[in-house]
N, C-alpha and C positions, 0 to 999 in steps of 0.2 A: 504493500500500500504506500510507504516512505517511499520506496522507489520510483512508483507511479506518479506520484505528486511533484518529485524532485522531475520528471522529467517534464513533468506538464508546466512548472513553473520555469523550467531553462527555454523551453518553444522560443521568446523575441529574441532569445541572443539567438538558437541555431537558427532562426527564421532568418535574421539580417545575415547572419554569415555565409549561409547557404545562397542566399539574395544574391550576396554581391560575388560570390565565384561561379555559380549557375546562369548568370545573368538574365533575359527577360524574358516574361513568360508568354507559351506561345497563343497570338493572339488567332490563329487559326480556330482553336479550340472554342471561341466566344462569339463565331457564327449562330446566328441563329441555325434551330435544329431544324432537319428536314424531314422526322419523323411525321407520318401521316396522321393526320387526326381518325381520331374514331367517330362514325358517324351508323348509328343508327338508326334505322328504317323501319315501319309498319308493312305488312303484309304486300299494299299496295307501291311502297315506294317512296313515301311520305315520310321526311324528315323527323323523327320524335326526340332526338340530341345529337349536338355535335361537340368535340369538345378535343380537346389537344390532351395527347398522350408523352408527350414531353415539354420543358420550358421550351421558350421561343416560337409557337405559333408565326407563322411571320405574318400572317394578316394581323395581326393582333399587337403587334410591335411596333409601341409609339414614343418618337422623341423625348427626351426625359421636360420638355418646356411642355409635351402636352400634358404631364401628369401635375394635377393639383401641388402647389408646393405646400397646403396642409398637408398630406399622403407623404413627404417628401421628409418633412417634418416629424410626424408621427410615426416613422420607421423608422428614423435614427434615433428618435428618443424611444422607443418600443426594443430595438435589437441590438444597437450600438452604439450608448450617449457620445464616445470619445470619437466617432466615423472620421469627422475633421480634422481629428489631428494625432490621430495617430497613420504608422507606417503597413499596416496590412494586420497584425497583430500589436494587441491593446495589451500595454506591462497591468497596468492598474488593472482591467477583467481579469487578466490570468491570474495577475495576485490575490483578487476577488474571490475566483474560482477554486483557488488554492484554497482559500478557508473556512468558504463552502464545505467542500470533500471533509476537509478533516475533522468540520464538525458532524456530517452527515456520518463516516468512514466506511464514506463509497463514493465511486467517480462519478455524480452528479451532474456537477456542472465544468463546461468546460471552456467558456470564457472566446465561445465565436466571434467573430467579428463579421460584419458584412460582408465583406471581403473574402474571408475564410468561407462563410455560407455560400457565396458566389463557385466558387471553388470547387465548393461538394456539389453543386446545383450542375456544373459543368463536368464532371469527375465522377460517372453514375457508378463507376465503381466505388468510391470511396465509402468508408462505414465508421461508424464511430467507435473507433479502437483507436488505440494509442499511438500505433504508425500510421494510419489514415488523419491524425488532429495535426501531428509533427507533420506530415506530407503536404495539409492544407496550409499550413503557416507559410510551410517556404512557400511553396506558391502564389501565397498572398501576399508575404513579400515581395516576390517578384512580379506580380500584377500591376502591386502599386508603383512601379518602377517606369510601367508603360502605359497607365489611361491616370486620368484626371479622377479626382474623387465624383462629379459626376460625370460621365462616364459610367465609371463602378455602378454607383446607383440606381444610373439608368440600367442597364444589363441587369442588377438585382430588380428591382420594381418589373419588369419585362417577363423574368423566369419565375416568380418566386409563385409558390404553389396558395393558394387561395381556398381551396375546400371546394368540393360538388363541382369536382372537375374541371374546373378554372385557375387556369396558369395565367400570371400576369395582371398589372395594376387598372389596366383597360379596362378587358375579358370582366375583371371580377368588380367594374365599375357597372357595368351594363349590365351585369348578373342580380346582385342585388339592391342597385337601385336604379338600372334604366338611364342609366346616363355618362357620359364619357368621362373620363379620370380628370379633366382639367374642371369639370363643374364640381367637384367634391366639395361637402362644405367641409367645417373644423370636423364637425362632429360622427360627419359620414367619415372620414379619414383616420380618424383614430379607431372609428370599426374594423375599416378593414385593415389597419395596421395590426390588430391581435391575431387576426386570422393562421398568419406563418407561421406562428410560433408552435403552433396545434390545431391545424385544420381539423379533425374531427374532435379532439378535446372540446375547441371553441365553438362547431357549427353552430351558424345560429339558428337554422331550422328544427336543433334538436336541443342545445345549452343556451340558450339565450340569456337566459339571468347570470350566468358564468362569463359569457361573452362581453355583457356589459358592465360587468364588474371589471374585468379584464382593460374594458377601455376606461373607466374612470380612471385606473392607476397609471393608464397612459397620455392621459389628459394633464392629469398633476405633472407627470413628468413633464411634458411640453413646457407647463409652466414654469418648473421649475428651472429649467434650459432658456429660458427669454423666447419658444416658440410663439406661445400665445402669452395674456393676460388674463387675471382671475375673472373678467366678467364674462370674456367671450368663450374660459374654461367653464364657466356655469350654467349659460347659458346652452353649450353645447350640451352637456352632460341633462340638463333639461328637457330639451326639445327631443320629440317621439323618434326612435329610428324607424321609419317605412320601409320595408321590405319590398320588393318587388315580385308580383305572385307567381303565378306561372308563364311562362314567355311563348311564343313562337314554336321555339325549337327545342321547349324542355316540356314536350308533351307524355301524358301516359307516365309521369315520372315513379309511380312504384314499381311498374311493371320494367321500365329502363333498370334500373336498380337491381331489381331481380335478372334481368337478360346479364350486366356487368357482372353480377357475385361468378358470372358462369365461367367466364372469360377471364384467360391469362392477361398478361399485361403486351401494350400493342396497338396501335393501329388499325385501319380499316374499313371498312364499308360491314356494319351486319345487318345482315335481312331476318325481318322476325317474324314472327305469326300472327299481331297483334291488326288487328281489323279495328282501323281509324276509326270510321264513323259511327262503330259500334260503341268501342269505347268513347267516344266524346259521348254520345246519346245517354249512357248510361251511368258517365259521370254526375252528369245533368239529373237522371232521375234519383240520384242516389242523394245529390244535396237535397233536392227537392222532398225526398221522402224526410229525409232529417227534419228538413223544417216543419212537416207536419205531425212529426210525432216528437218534436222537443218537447215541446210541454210535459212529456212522460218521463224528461230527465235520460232520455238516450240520446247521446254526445255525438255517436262516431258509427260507422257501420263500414263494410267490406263486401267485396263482390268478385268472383270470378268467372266468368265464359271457357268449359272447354269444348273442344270438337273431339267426339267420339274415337273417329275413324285414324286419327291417328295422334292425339294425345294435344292437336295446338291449343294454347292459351290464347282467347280468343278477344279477350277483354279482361282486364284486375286494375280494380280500384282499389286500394287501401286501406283510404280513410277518406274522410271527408275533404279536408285540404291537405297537399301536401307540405303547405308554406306555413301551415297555424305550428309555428314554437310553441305556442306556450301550452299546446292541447296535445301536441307529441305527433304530430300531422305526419312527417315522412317514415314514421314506423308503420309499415306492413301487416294490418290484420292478419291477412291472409297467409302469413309463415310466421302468425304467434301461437304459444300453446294455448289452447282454451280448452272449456269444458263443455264437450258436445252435447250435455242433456240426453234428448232421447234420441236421435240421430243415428245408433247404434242398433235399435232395435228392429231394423229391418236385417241387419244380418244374425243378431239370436232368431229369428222366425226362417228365414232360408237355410239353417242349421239344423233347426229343427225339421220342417219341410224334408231336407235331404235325409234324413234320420228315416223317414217316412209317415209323418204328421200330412196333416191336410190345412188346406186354407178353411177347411170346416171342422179341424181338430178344436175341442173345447179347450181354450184355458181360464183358469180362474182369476179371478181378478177382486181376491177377496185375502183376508188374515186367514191362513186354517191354520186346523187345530196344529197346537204345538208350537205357534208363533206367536209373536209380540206386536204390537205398535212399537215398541220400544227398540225390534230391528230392522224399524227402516227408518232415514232421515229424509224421507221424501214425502209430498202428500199422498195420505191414506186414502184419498178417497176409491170407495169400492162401487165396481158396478156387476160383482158378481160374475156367474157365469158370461163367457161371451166367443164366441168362435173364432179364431185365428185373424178373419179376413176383419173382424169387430175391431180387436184387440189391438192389432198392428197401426189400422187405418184410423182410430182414435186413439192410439196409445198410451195404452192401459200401462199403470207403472206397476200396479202387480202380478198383472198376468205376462206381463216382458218378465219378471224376475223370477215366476215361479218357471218360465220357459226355460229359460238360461240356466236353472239350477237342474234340468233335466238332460239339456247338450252339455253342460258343462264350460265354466268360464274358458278353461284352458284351449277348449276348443273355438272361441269365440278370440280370441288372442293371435295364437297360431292364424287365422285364415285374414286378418285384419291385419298382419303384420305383411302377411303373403300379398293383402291387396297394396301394399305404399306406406301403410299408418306406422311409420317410424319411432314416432314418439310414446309409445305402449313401450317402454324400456325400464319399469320398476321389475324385481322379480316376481314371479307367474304367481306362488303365495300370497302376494299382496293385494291382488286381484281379487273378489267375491262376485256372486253374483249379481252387486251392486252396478258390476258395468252393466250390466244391460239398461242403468238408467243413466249412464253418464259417469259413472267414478273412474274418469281419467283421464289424460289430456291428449288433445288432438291439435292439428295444424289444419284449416279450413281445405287448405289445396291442397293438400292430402286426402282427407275424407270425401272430399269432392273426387276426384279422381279413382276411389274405389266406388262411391257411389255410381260410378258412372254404369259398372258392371251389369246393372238391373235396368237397361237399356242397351245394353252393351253385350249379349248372349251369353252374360256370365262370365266378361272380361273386366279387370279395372285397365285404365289407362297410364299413360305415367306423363304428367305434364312436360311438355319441349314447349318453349317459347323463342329457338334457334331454328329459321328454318334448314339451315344445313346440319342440324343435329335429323340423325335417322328416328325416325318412327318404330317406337318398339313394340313389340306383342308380346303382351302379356301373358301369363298363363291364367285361365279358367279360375275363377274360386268358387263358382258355384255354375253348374250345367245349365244349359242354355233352357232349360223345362223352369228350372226351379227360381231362376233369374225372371222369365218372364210373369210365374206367379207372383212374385213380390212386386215387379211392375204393375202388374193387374190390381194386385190389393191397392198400391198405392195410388193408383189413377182411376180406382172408383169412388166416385161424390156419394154413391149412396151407402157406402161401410164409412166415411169421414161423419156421415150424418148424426148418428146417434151422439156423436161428442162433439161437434164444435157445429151442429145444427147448419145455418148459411153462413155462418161466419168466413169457410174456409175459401180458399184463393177458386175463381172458378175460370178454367181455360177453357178456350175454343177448341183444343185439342188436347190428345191424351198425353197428360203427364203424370211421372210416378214425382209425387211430393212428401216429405217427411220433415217434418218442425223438429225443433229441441231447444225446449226452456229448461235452465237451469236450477240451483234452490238459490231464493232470495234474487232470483230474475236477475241477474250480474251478466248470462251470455244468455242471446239470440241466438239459433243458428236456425238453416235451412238449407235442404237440396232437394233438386229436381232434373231429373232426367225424363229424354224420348232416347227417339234411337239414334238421332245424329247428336246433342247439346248436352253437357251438363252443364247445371249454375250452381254453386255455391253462396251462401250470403250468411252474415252477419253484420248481429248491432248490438250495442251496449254501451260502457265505456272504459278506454282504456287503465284508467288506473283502480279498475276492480268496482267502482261501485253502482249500486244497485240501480236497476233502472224503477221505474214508480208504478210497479205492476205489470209490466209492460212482456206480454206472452210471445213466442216466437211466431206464431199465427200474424200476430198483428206489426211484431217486429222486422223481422227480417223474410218473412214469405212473400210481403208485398214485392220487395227487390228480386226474387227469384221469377214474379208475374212479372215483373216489368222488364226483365232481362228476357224471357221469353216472348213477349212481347216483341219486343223492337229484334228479337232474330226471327221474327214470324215476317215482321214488313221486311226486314233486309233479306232474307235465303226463302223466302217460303214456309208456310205452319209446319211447323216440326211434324213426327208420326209417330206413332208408337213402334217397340220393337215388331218382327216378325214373329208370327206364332209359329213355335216349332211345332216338329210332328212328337205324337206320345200325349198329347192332351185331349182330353176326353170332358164334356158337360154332364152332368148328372144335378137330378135333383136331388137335396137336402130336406128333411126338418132344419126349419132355424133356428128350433134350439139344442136339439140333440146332437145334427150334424149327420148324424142315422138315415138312413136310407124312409121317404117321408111315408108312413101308414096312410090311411083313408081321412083320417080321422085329424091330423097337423095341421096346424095352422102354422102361417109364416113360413112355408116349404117355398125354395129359393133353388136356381140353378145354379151349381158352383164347378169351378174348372178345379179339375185334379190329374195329376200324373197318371196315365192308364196303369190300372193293375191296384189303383188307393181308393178308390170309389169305395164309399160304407157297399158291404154285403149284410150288413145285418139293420131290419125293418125295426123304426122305429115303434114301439107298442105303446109307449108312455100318453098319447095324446089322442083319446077317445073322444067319449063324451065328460070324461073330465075336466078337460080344459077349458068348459062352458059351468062348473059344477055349481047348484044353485046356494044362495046366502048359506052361510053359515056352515057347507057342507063340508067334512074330513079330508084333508089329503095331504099327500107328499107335494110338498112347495121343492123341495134342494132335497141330494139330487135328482135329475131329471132320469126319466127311462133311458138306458143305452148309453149314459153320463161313461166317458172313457178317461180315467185318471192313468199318471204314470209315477212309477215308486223309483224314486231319488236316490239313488247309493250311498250318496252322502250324511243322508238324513234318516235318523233311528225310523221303522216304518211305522212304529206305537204314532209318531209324531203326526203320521198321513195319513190317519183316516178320512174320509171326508166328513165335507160341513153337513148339516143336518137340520131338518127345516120345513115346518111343516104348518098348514092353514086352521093353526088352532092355538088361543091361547089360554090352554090348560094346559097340567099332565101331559105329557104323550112319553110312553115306552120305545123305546129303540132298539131293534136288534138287526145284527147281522148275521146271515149264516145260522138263526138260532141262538147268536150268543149276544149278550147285554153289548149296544155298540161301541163302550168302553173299555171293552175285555176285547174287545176283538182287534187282528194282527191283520194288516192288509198283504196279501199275498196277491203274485199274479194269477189270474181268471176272473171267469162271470161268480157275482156274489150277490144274495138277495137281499135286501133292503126293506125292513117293513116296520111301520108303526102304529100304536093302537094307545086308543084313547076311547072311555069308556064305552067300550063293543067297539068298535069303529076302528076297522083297520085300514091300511094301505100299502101298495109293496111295490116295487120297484124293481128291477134290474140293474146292476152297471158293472164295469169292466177294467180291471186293475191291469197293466202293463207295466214290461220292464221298459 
C-alpha cells in the first residue's frame, strides 16, 4: 500500500521527466474517431436512436467558442480546479489524493486531471491500474507540451461521455435540454458538468435528487473560483431544471434499452422487430388508461406485443414516461420481478387436464374438512363446487389450490421453468401449493411469452426483439389438444360469467384472457393470446404500494383490449388457434360433469380429449332437483361428485364436505360407517343421510 502511494505521489516529477526526453505527444491520436454510430431501426426502417459509440462523433464536434463558457467553467471547477495552471498533472491533486488513500487504505482517488482524462478518453486501452495512471501522466505531460489549455478543453468537452448515450458537450446539450451548448445557462451547465464524473451514478432520469445535489456542490465551487457570484449561484441553484422528454430519435426508448442490454459494444445499423405505429398507438393508450384510472392511486403500468410465429417483440412500453425521474420512469416493468397473482392458474389446470381431468372435472372451491382459514393468506371466499371450465374462467383461488395440490407444485415449476419463467429460482421446498395463486415472482415478458403456448399449439415463445437474431422453436409444454382446451376455457364469456358477470373485457374475436390481482392489490397483471399475438400488461406502482382497490379486470385487462384492438385495425382480427384433431363435444350435467340423465338440469356441451368423455350417467338429478318446501335431501355432495386423494395429505383429512337441505339432526354415513370414522379410499362409495325417517343417498367416486 506504502509503495503504491509512494508511486502515485512521485507521477509530476516522472511525468515532466518522461515529458521532456519523450518529447510530444502524438497529435495523430486526437482525430476525431471514425467509429460508426449505432443507429437503430423499427421493423419498418424508422429511426428509434442514434447515438455515437465512441468520443468524437464528428457531426457533433463543435469549436470550443461554441460551447457555453458557463459548461467551460463548470468542468474545470467540477474535474480540475488547478486546469490553468498547472502542466498536464496537478502536485497539489496528487498530494490530495495521496491523503485521501491513506485515510481510506485503499486507492480511491487518484488525482486526474483533464488532461490525464483526455488521455484515457483517447487510450481505450488504458484502465485504472497503476501503470495505466503513470502512463497517462506522461502523456499528459506531453500533451500539454503541444495544444493550448483550450485546445485541451475543447477535445475534452467534444469526447467526454455524458450518460444515455451521449458523447460530447453539444450531443448532450440537445439531449437534455433541446438546445445547443452555446445557449447553456449557469444553471443548465453545472448539470451537465456532474454528469462525467458518473454517468449512471448521476443519470438524471433515474438519481435526480443525487444529480442535483451533485450540482449544488458545483455551483459553490464556481463561486468559490470567481466563476460566478453568490446571487447568480442562487438563483441558478433555484430555478427548475427542464428536462427534455422524448425527442425525435429516442423513440420506443424501453424497448431500445432492452435491444442495447443484447448487444456487445460497436457500431452499426440494427434492424428490430418493433412495429412503429403500433407502438406509438399504444403508448398513447397506455397514458390515457393511466389517467382514467388514477384516481384509484395506480401510478405506472406496462405493456408488451409478441408475434407468435416467431417470438418478435412487437411493441413494450415500460412505464408511463420514460423521462419522469422522480417516478423511476426509465425502469422496465416489463423485466421486473412481480407477483403474478393468478396468472399461473391456467397452467395448474393444463397439468391437471394432461393428468386426465376434464374441462368438466369438479373442483372445489371451498375449506374441506381438515383445513383452516388460517392456511390461506388469500380471500376465502367460497363458491363451492364448480367445474374446471367455472373454476379457471372465474378463478376460483381455492379450487386452483386444491388442483395444484393434486399435480403437484413440483410439477407446476419444472414445466414453467421449461416455458422461459426464469425467475422461479428459490429451492423447489419453498414452493407450496400456494403458487397456484401467485406465491412467486415473475418477469411480465417472460410469462407473456409462455402464455403464449395456449395459442401457440402448446409452444411458449422466447422473445427476439433483433431481427437478425434466428427464430427459435420451442419445445411443447403442453400438446396441442390440451393447449387448445385452456384457450377455449379462457375465450369463453359465458364460464367468465358466473364471477365477474359483464364486467369482463368483451372482444370481437376469440381471445384466451386471464387476470391476476395480487393481496392488498400492489400488482395488476394480465395476458391474452389468439393464434398469431400475445399481450402482456400490467399496472400498479413501482415502489410496492397498494393501488385503492383497484382489480386486474379493471387494471390492467383494459390495456391487453386495447392492444388487441389497435393489432385488429393494423394486421386484421386476430383468430383463435386451430382445433386439432382428438376433440370430441359431449354433453355434461352442469353440475356433476357426468354424462346428463333425463332428469338434469343445466346439461351443457363440453369439449374433451377423445377417450375422457364421463361414461358414467349422471343419476343425482330426478325429480329432486324440483323437491317441494321443506322436502329432505342431499345439498353437497352431488351424484357422480369425483374427488381425488392427495398423497400429501393424511386421507382422514379428505373426506368430503357434507351438506344437506335440512336444518336439524341429520346422521351421516359412509359405506355404512359414521362419516367421521370413515377412510377415503379409491372407488365408488355411498353417501347417505337420514333425518327423522327421511333418508337420502348418493353416489361419488374417490380417485388417485
Amino acid at each position: 500500500m506504502k509503495k503504491v502511494i509512494a508511486l502515485v505521489a512521485a507521477a509530476p516529477v516522472v511525468a515532466w521527466f518522461a515529458a521532456v526526453h519523450l518529447g510530444s505527444y502524438p497529435l495523430e491520436r486526437l482525430r476525431p474517431s471514425d467509429a460508426a454510430s449505432l443507429v437503430v431501426l423499427d421493423s419498418a426502417g424508422g429511426v428509434l436512436r442514434q447515438q455515437a459509440t465512441a468520443a468524437g462523433e464528428r457531426e457533433r464536434w463543435v469549436p470550443l467558442s461554441a460551447i457555453s463558457p458557463h459548461l467551460q467553467d463548470a468542468v474545470v471547477a467540477a474535474e480540475d480546479r488547478r486546469f490553468r495552471d498547472h502542466g498536464g498533472v496537478d502536485p497539489v491533486g496528487v498530494t490530495r489524493a495521496v491523503w485521501l488513500n491513506l485515510r481510506a487504505r485503499r486507492i480511491a482517488f487518484g488525482g486526474s486531471t483533464i488532461t490525464m482524462q483526455l488521455v484515457r478518453m483517447v487510450d481505450r486501452q488504458a484502465r485504472r491500474r497503476l501503470g495505466a495512471k503513470l502512463g497517462q501522466a506522461v502523456d499528459a505531460a506531453r500533451l500539454e507540451r503541444v495544444l493550448s489549455k483550450d485546445q485541451i478543453l475543447e477535445q475534452y468537452l467534444n469526447r467526454a461521455y455524458f450518460g444515455n448515450g451521449v458523447w460530447g458537450a453539444e450531443a448532450a446539450s440537445r439531449f437534455y435540454f433541446g438546445k445547443p451548448a452555446a445557449d447553456l445557462s449557469l444553471g443548465e451547465a453545472a448539470f451537465l458538468a456532474v454528469l462525467p464524473r458518473g454517468p449512471s451514478l448521476y443519470d438524471p432520469y433515474r438519481h435526480l435528487p443525487r444529480t442535483l445535489a451533485r450540482r449544488k456542490h458545483i455551483l459553490a465551487q464556481m463561486e468559490s473560483r470567481g466563476f460566478t457570484d453568490a446571487a447568480a449561484r442562487i438563483l441558478a441553484e433555484q430555478t427548475p431544471v427542464r428536462l427534455v422528454g422524448e425527442r425525435p430519435d429516442f423513440r420506443a426508448p424501453h424497448f431500445v434499452d432492452h435491444v442495447l442490454s443484447q448487444l456487445e459494444e460497436g457500431g452499426g445499423v440494427v434492424e428490430t422487430t418493433l412495429d412503429g405505429p403500433l407502438q406509438q398507438r399504444l403508448e398513447v393508450a397506455l397514458r390515457e388508461h393511466l389517467a382514467a384510472v388514477g384516481g384509484r392511486r395506480v401510478g405506472q403500468a406496462g405493456l408488451v406485443v409478441l408475434r407468435n410465429s416467431d417470438g418478435a417483440v412487437l411493441a413494450m412500453v415500460g412505464s408511463r414516461n420514460y423521462f419522469d425521474a422522480e417516478h423511476a420512469g426509465a425502469a422496465n416493468v416489463l423485466t421486473l420481478r412481480r407477483r403474478p397473482g393468478s396468472t399461473l392458474k391456467p397452467f395448474v389446470y393444463g397439468l391437471a387436464i394432461e393428468n386426465g381431468d376434464t374441462a368438466a372435472t369438479v373442483a372445489y372451491d371451498q375449506i374441506l374438512p381438515g383445513e383452516s382459514r388460517q392456511s390461506y393468506t388469500v380471500d376465502i371466499k367460497q363458491h363451492g363446487p364448480a367445474p374446471y371450465r367455472e373454476a379457471l374462467a372465474g378463478s376460483y383461488n381455492l379450487a386452483a389450490v386444491h388442483t395444484l395440490a393434486r399435480v403437484g407444485p413440483q410439477a407446476l415449476l419444472e414445466r414453467l421453468r421449461r416455458a422461459g419463467v426464469g425467475t422461479l429460482d428459490r429451492p423447489d421446498e419453498q414452493y407450496g401449493v400456494t403458487l397456484a395463486i401467485g406465491d412467486a415472482e415473475v418477469r411480465v415478458l417472460d410469462l407473456a411469452a409462455a402464455f403464449a403456448a395456449f395459442g401457440n399449439q402448446g409452444r411458449p415463445i422466447r422473445p427476439r426483439a433483433i431481427q437478425a437474431s434466428t427464430p427459435t422453436v420451442e419445445e411443447p409444454i403442453f400438446s396441442p389438444a390440451v393447449a387448445y382446451l385452456i384457450f377455449h376455457i379462457l375465450s369463453d364469456p359465458d364460464a367468465r360469467r358466473p364471477m365477474f358477470g359483464s364486467e369482463a373485457p368483451v372482444f370481437s374475436f376469440p381471445v384466451a384472457l386471464k387476470t391476476g390481482t395480487t393481496r392488498a392489490y400492489t400488482d395488476n397483471l394480465a395476458f391474452g393470446t389468439t393464434a398469431e399475438f400475445t399481450v402482456g400488461a400490467w399496472a400498479g406502482n413501482f415502489d410496492g404500494s397498494p393501488t385503492d382497490g383497484m382489480m386486474a379486470m379493471f387494471g390492467a385487462a383494459p390495456l391487453v383490449r386495447a392492444a388487441f384492438g389497435a393489432l385488429s385495425t393494423r394486421f386484421g382480427p386476430p383468430t383463435a388457434p386451430h382445433r386439432p384433431a382428438g376433440l370430441v363435444d359431449a354433453m355434461v350435467c352442469g353440475q356433476s360433469g357426468l354424462s346428463p340423465g333425463r332428469s338434469c338440469p343445466g346439461r351443457r356441451s363440453e369439449l374433451f380429449i377423445a377417450g375422457t368423455e364421463p361414461d358414467e350417467r349422471c343419476s343425482g338429478h330426478g325429480r329432486r332437483e324440483a323437491p317441494a318446501a321443506g322436502a329432505f335431501r342431499i345439498l353437497y355432495p352431488a351424484e357422480g361428485a369425483r374427488f381425488y386423494l392427495d398423497s400429501t395429505r393424511p386421507a382422514a383429512y379428505q373426506r368430503p364436505p357434507l351438506r344437506a337441505a335440512s336444518t336439524g339432526h341429520v346422521r351421516w354415513t359412509i359405506d355404512g360407517l359414521p362419516s367421521d370414522r370413515w377412510i377415503p379410499t379409491p372407488g365408488v362409495h355411498v353417501v347417505e343421510a337420514e333425518q327423522a325417517g327421511q333418508r337420502d343417498r348418493v353416489r361419488i367416486r374417490y380417485d388417485l
